[in-house]
C-alpha positions in Angstrom: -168.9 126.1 99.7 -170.9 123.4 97.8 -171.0 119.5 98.7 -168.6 118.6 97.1 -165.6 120.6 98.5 -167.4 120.3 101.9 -166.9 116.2 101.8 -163.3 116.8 100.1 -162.2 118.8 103.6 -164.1 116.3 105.8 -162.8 112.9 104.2 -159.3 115.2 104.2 -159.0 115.5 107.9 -159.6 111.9 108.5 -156.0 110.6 106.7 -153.0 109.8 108.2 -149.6 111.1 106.2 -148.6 108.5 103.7 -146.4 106.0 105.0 -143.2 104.3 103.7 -145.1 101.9 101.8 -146.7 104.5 99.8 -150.4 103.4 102.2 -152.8 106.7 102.9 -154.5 104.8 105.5 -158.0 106.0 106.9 -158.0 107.4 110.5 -162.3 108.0 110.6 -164.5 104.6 111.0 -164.3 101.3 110.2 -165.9 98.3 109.5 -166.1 94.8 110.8 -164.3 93.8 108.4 -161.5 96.7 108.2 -162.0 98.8 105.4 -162.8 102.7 106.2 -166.0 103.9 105.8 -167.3 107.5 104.7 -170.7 109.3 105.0 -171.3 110.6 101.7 -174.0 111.4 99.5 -176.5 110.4 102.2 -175.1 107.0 102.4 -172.1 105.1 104.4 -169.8 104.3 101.5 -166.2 102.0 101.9 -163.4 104.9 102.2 -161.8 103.8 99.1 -164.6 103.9 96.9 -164.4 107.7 98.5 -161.7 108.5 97.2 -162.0 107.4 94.0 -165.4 109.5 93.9 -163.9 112.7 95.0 -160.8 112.6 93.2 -162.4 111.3 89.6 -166.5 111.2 89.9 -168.8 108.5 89.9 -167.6 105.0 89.3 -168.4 103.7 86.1 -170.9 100.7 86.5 -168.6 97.6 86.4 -166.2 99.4 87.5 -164.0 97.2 90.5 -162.3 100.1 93.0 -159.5 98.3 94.2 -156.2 99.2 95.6 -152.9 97.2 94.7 -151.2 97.0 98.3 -154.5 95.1 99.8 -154.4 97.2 102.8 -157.8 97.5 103.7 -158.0 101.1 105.4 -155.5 102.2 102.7 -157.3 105.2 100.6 -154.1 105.7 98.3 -155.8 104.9 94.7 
């Protein structure tokens, strides 16, 4: 199983079931500050920024990961 697919099944078991808001919210760590946090690529990453990674690649320099319902530990992109 490569990296990739290895982080996919870990960041996997750490969401709850999407709520009636349409929120994925992050069940592993968080910050101080409430957003989720991820170990990947040998560095703790925000959760979101996570998601976006594993789901579409690399952010694109400039690019602003955001998600619209301002839920902090929300990883629903």
């Amino acid at each position: 199983m490569d990296y990739i697919t290895k982080a996919r099944a870990r960041f996997a078991a750490k969401l709850a079931t999407k709520n009636e808001a349409g929120c994925v919210l992050w069940l592993g760590s968080i910050t101080t500050e409430g957003y989720g946090q991820f170990y990947f690529g040998g560095r703790l990453i925000k959760s979101h920024r996570a998601a976006w990674i594993l789901t579409n690649g690399e952010i694109p320099g400039g690019l602003c990961v955001l998600h619209m319902c301002d839920v902090r530990p929300c990883v629903n992109l």
